[in-house]
N, C-alpha and C positions, 0 to 999 in steps of 0.2 A: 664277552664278559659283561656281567650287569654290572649295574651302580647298584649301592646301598640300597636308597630308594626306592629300587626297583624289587628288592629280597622279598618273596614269600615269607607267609609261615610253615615252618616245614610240617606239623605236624598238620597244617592243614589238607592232605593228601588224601589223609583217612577218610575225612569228610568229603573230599571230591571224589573216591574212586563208590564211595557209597552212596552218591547220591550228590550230582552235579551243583542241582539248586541249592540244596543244603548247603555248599561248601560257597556257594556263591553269597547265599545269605547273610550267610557270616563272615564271611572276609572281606564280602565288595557291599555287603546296605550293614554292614555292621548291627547287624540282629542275632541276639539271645536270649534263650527261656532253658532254664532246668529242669529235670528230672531227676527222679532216683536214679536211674544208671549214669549221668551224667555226674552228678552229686557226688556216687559212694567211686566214681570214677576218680573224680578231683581231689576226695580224699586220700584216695590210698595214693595219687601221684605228689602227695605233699607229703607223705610221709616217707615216699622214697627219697625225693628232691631234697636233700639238705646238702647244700654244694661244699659247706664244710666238713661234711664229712668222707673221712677216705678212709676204707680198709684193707688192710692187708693179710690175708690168707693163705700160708705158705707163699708158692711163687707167683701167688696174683694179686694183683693190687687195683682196685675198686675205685673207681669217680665217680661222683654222683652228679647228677644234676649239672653235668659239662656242656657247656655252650660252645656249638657249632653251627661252621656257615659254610656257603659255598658261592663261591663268584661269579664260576662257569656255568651252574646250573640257578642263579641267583634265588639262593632261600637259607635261611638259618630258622635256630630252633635250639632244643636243649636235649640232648642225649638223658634216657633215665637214669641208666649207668653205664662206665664205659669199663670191660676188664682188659688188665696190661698184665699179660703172661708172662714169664720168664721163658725166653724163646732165644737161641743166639743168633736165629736166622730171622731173628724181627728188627727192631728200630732203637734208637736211643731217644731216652725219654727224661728229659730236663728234670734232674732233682732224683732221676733214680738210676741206681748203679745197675749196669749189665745192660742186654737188649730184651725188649718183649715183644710178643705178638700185640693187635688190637681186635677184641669185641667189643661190638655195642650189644647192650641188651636192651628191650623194651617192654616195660609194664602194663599189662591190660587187667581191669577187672573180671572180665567174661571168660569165656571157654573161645577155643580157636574158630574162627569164620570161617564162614561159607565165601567170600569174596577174597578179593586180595591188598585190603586197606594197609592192615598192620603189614603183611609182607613190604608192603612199597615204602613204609615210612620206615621201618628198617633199613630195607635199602639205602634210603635215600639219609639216612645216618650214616651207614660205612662210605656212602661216595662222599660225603660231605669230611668224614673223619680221613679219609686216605687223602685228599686234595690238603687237607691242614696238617698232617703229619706226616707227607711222603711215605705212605705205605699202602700195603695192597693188604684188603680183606675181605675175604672168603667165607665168612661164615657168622651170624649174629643168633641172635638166643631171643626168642617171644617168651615172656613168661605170661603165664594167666593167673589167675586170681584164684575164677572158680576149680581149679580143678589142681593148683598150686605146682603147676610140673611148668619145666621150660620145654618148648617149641623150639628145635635147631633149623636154622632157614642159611641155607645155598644161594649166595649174593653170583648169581649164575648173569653171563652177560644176559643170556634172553631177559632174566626179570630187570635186570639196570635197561636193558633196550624199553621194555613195556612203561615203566618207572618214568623212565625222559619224556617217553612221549607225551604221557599222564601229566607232566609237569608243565611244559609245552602245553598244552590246551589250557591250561591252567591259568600262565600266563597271556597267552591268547586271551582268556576273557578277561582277563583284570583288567588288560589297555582296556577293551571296548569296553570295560563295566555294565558286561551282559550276564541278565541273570534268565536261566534257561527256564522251561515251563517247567513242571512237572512231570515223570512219567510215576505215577503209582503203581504203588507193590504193598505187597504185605507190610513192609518196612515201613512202610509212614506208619502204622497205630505205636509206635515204638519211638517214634523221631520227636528229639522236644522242641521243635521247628514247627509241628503239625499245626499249633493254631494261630502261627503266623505264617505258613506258607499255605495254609488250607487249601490241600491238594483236592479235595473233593470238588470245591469252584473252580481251579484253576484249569481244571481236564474238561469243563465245561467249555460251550460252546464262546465265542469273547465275546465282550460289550457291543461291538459294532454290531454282529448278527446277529447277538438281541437284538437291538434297536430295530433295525432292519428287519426280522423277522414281527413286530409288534408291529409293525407299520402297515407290512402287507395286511395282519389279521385287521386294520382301521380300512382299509380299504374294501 
């Protein structure tokens, strides 16, 4: 079990399974720069997130903006929305009559990825929601923006096995507060990290063998 202290951000995931330094940048030297896709991101997550608001739609009932953590796997965060199905073979749910199922669902602006960011942070909402609700869930919803369709994702052990692990390394660098090199990809002209991680120097030879290397050339 962690201590508080020790809690992740959970949605910080996205940004580790994308791009290690990224994720270190920002969570362990506390650095950030915006973009439009970062920008029109944060928007549309504010205009989901209104934690007063709850709806209910026939036998489902909508949270929004629900705050979750988890001790075992130490990380909290905020669900976008959480839905409570009317299911009698689900759970009982404080303030509401009968039993339901639980999904999380989660809001992206873009169209579904090539990587497995949003899968894990999903994930790591339903293990965070089953650990605070004593219940088991099987299945969570991506929705995208651009293409306005939900993404159904299978909370399959194998992805919770890859997910821990991912979390795990995760941890690992906080204690050390190691921030890893860079490997460039396509993805840095995209990343609004780029001019303060300027991966183009960093994949460069290091200071020392400069140094070293000018030395020889004086000799």
């Amino acid at each position: 079990m962690y201590s508080e202290d020790e809690y992740l951000q959970l949605s910080g995931i996205q940004h580790f399974v994308f791009c290690r330094r990224q994720w270190a940048l920002i969570h362990i030297e506390q650095q950030w720069e915006e973009n439009y896709r970062t920008a029109d991101g944060r928007v549309m997550h504010r205009n989901v997130h209104n934690a007063d608001l709850h709806e209910k739609r026939g036998d489902v009932v909508i949270s929004r903006a629900m705050a979750v953590s988890s001790a075992s796997l130490g990380i909290s965060g905020e669900c976008d929305a959480v839905e409570f199905r009317r299911d009698d073979r689900g759970i009982e749910v404080f303030g509401l009559e009968g039993r339901y199922s639980v999904t999380p669902v989660e809001y992206k602006r873009g169209e579904p990825k090539e990587d497995d960011s949003d899968i894990m942070q999903l994930a790591l909402q339903a293990m965070c929601l089953e650990e605070m609700l004593c219940c088991e869930i099987s299945t969570g919803y991506l929705y995208y923006g651009e293409t306005r369709r939900r993404t159904k994702v299978d909370i399959t052990d194998e992805l919770r096995d890859r997910t821990k692990a991912a979390l795990a390394e995760m941890h690992d660098m906080y204690r050390r507060r190691y921030t890893p090199k860079v490997r460039r990809s396509k993805a840095c002209n995209a990343c609004s990290l780029k001019n303060i991680c300027l991966p183009v120097l960093c994949s460069e030879k290091s200071a020392r063998a400069h140094i070293l290397s000018m030395l020889d050339e004086e000799k």
